[in-house]
C-alpha positions in Angstrom: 19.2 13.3 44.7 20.0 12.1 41.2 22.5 14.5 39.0 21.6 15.9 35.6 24.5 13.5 34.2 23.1 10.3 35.8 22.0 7.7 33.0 18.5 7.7 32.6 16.3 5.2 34.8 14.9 1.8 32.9 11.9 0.5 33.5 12.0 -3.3 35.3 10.5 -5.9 33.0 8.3 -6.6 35.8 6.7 -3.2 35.1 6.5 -3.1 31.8 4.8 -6.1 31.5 2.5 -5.1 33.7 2.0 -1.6 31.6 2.2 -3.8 28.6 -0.9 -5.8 29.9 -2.8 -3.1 30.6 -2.4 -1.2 27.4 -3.5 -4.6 25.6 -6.6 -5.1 27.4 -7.8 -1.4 26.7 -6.8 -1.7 23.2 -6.6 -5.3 21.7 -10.0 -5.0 20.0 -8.1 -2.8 17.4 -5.9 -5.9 16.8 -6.7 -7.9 13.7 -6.7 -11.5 14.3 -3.7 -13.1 15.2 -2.0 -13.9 11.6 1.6 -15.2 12.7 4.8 -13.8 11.7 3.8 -12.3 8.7 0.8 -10.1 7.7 -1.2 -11.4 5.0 -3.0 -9.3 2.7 -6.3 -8.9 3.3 -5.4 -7.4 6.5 -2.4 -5.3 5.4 -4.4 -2.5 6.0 -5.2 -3.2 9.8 -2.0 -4.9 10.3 -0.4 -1.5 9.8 -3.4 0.6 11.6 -2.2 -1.4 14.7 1.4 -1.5 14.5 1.4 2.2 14.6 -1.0 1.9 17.7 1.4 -0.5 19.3 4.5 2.8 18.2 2.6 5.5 19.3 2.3 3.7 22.8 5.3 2.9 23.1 5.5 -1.3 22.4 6.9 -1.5 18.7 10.5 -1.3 18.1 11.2 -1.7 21.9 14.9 -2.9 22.1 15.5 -0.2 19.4 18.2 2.7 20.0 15.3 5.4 20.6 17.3 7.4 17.6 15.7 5.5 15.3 12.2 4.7 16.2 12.6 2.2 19.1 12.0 2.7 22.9 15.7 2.1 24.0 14.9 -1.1 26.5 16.2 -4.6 26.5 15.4 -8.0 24.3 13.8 -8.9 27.9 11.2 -6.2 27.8 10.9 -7.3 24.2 9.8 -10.7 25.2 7.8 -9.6 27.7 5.7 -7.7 25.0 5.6 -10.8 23.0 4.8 -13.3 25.5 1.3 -11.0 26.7 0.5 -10.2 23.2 0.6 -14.3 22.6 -1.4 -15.1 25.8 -4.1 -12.2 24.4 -4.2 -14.3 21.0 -2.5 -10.5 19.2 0.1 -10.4 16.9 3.0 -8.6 18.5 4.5 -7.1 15.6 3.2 -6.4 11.9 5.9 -8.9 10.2 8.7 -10.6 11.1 10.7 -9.9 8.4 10.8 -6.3 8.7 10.2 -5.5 12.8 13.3 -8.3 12.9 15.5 -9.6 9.8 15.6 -6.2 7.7 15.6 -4.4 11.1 18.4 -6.4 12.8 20.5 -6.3 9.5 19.9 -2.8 9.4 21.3 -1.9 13.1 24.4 -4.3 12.8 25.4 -3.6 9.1 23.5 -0.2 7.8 25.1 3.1 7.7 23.5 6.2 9.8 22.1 7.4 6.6 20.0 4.2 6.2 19.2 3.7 10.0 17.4 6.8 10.1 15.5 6.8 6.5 14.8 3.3 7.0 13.8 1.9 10.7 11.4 5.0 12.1 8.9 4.2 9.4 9.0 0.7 9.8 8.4 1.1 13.3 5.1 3.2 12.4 4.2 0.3 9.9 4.5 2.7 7.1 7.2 0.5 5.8 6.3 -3.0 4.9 9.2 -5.4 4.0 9.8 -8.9 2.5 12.6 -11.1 1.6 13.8 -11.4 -1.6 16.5 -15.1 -1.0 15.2 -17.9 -2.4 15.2 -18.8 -6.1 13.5 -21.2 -8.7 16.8 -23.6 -8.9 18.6 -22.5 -5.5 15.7 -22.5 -2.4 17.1 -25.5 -0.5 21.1 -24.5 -1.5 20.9 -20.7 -0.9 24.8 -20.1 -2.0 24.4 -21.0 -5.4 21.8 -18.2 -6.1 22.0 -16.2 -9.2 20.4 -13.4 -9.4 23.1 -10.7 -10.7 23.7 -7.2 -8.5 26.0 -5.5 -11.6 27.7 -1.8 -10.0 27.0 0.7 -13.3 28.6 4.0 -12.1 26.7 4.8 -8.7 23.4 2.4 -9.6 23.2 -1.2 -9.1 21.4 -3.2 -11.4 19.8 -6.3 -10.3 18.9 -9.3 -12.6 17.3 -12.3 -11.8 13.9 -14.6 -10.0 12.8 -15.0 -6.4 10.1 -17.3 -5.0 8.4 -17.8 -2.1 7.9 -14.2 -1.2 5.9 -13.9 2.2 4.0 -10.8 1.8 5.5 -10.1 -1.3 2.4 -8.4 -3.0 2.1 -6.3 -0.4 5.5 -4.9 0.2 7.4 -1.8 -0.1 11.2 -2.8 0.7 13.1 -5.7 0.6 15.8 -7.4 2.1 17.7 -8.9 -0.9 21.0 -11.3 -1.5 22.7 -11.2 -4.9 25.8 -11.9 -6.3 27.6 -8.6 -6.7 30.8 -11.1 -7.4 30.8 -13.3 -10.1 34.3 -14.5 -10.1 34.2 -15.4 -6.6 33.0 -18.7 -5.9 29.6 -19.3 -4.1 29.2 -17.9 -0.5 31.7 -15.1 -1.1 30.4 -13.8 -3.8 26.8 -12.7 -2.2 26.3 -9.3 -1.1 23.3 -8.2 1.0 21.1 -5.3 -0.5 17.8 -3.2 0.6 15.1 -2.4 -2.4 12.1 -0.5 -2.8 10.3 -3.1 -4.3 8.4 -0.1 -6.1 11.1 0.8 -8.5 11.1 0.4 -12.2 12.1 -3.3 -13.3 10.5 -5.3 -10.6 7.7 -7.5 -11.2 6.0 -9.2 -8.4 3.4 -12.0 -9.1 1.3 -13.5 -6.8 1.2 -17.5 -6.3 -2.2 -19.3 -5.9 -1.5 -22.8 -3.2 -3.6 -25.5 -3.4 -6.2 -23.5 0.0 -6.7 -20.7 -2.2 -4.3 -18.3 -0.4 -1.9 -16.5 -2.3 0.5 -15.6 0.7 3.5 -16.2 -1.4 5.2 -14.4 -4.6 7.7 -14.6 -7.6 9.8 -11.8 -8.4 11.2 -10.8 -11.2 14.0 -8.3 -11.6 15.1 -7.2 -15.1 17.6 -4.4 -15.4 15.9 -3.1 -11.5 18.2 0.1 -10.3 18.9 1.3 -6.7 21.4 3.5 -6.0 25.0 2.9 -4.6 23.8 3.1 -0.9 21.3 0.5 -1.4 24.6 -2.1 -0.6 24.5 -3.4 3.2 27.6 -3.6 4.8 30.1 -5.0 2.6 30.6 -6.5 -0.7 30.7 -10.1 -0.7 29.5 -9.7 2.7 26.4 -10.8 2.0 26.1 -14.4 3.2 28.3 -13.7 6.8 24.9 -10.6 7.2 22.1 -12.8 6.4 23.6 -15.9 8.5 24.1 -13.8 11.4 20.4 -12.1 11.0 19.1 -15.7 10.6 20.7 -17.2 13.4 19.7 -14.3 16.0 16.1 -14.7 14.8 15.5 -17.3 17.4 16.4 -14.6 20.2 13.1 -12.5 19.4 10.6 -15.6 20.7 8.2 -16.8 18.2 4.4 -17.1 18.5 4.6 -20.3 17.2 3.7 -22.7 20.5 0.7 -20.2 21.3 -0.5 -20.4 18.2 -0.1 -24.8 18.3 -1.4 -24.3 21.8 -4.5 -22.9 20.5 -5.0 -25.5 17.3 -4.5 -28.5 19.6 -7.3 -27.3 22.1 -9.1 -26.1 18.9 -8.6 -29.2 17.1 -9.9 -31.1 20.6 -13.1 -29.1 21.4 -14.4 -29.7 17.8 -14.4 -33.5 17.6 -17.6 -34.8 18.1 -19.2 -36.2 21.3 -19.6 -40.0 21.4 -16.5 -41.5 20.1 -15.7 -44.9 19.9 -12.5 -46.2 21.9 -10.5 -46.1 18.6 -11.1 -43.2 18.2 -10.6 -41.7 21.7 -7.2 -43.0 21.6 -6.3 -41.5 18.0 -7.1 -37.8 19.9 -5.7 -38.6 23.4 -2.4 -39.9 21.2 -2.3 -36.8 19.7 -2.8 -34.4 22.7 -0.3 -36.0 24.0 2.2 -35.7 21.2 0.9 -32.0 21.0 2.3 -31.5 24.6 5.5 -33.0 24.2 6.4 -30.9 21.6 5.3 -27.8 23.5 7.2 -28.6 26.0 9.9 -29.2 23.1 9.2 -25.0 22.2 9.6 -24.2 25.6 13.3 -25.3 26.2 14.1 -22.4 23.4 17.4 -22.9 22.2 18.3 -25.7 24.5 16.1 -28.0 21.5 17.6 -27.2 17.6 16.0 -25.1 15.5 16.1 -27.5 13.1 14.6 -30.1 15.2 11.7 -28.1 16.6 10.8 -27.3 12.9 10.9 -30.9 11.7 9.2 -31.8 14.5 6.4 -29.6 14.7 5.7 -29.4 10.8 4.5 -33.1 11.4 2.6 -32.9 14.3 0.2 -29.7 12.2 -0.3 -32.0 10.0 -1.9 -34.9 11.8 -3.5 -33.2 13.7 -5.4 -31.4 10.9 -5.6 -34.7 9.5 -7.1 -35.5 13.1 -9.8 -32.8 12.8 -10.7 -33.6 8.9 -11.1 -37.5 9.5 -13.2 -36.6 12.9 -15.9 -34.0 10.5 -16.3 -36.4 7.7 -17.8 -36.1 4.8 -18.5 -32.5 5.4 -14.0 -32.2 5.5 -14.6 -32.4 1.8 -16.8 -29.1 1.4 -14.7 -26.5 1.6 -14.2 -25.1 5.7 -12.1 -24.7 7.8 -10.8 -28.2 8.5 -10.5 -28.6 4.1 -8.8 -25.4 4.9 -6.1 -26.3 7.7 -5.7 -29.7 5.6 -4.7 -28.1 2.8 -2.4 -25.5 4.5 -0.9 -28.1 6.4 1.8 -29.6 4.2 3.3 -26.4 3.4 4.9 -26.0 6.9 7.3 -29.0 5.3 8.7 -26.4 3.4 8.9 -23.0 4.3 11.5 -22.9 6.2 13.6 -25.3 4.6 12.3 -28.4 3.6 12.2 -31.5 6.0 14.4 -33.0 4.1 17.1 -29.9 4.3 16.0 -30.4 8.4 17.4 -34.3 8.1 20.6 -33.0 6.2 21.6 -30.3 8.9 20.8 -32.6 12.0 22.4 -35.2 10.8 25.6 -32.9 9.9 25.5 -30.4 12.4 24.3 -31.8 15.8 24.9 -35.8 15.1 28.4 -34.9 13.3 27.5 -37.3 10.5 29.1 -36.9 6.8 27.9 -34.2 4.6 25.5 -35.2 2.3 27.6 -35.9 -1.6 27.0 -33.3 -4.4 26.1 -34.8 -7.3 29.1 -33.4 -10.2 28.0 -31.4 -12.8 27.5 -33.0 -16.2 29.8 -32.9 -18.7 29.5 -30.6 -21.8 27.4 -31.9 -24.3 29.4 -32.2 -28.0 27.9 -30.9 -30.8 26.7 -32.2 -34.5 29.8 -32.8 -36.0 30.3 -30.6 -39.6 
């Protein structure tokens, strides 16, 4: 017989899974279609419909303190959850950077006040989040951002432009990095901030790619105010938060080799019957190349990040170069093969660029030099009087 102060009994992965599985097969056909790690906005509204599905059953937020929304289990029942929603073809979570970056940042780094206004309602979906880091002259060189964060009295006042907003038009919160410090020289000078992305002073435009899709943003901010408690952690903290929220990304699992899983046999069943030797070995070269870097995915983080990434931005694109040359002329109407082919080269930069990929191989894992820094210029003189 168990005593009222024993600690409570957690359920084995094993069962979970198996709970997990069930629940999934009784309700994944309220599941949009599988969009990735982010929602994109024309099906925000279902994307959020079925995260709070996934809360009230108990399979969002699941490694979570239950204090603040989650179900008070492990990273291993967390995976669990991911890896049957990825064999189902269903998201697992509404967006990646709120269910994990603002989330994570939040239970290392946030006060009690902002763990409990913040993570429950983004648990229920209610709160959608996006990342406000990169800018116009600084995507590739994060640490010399400039966007101001300016302390007047208890409000701080951001200035400034972000890019390459996942989700951004569709957001409520952010997580942002600004330079609260502007004596201090690069790294040390970022602090780490959480905005309601609905306050006075921030403009969010929309970006059109070349496949139609406006998935991305530019923000603005001129003169935008949150209060005092909007800081994260410490001043000039910043960089040392979002490093350490970056780098435990990787420990969540990624749909990523489900979803190349799926466009390799996708890409496979639609070529047409009948084709010539050349072109039998063009698709058997690439369906082997396809499983070698699955097989890359699945040593997790025995393969770099960085060298998964490289790798496997490639590999989409031929093979939706594959899939456009095998349709012909009908690849340029515009399908789904124009489609893919268009969206392909994108995954060379979001990210970080492939060639930002090269740089941090090369110093990193191969211990090579850094890469030089090309020196300022030198002040121009003017007219002379």
């Amino acid at each position: 017989m168990s005593s009222s102060t024993d600690p409570p009994t957690i359920e084995s992965v094993d069962r979970f899974r198996l709970r997990a599985r069930a629940w999934i097969e009784d309700n994944g056909h309220l599941a949009p279609p599988d969009y990735g790690a982010n929602v994109p906005a024309e099906l925000n509204e279902r994307g959020r419909a079925w995260q709070r599905a996934m809360h009230d059953a108990g399979f969002a937020a699941i490694h979570w303190p239950i204090g603040y929304g989650g179900q008070g289990l492990s990273l291993d029942h967390h995976r669990a959850w991911t890896q049957e929603c990825q064999a189902a073809g269903l998201s697992p979570i509404l967006n990646m950077v709120g269910l994990v970056l603002a989330a994570e940042a939040l239970l290392s780094y946030g006060t009690e006040a902002q763990k409990r206004e913040l993570l429950p309602r983004t648990a229920r979906g209610e709160i959608l989040w996006c990342q406000l880091f990169s800018e116009p002259s600084s995507g590739s060189d994060l640490a010399s951002l400039s966007t101001t964060a300016t302390l007047d009295g208890d409000t701080w006042v951001f200035n400034g432009q972000k890019v390459w907003t996942s989700t951004g038009t569709e957001a409520d919160w952010a997580i942002l990095m600004a330079r609260s410090e502007p004596d201090v020289d690069r790294h040390a000078g970022i602090s780490f901030f959480v905005l309601d992305v609905r306050s006075p002073g921030v403009d969010i435009r929309p970006l059109r790619q070349m496949n139609g899709d406006a998935g991305f943003a530019q923000t603005h901010l001129d003169d935008a105010r949150a209060p005092a408690t909007a800081l994260l952690g410490q001043r000039g903290q910043g960089w040392a938060i979002a490093m350490d929220v970056l780098g435990r990304e990787r420990s969540f699992g990624s749909n990523g080799a489900r979803a190349l899983e799926r466009q390799l046999e996708q890409a496979m069943a639609d070529l047409p019957d009948g084709l010539d030797p050349v072109w039998r070995a063009r698709a058997a070269e690439r369906w082997v190349e396809g499983q070698a870097y699955l097989a890359l995915c699945a040593r997790g983080d025995a393969a770099h990040p960085s060298a998964r990434k490289l790798a496997l931005s490639r590999f989409r694109f031929d093979l939706a170069e594959l899939a456009a040359d095998a349709t012909g002329a009908d690849a340029m109407l515009w399908n789904d093969r124009a489609h893919e082919l268009s969206s392909a080269p994108g995954s060379w930069f979001g990210g970080g660029t492939t060639e930002v990929q090269r740089n941090i191989i090369g110093e990193r894992v191969l211990g090579l030099a850094r890469e030089p820094r090309p020196e300022p210029a030198p002040p121009t003189e003017g007219p002379r009087g």
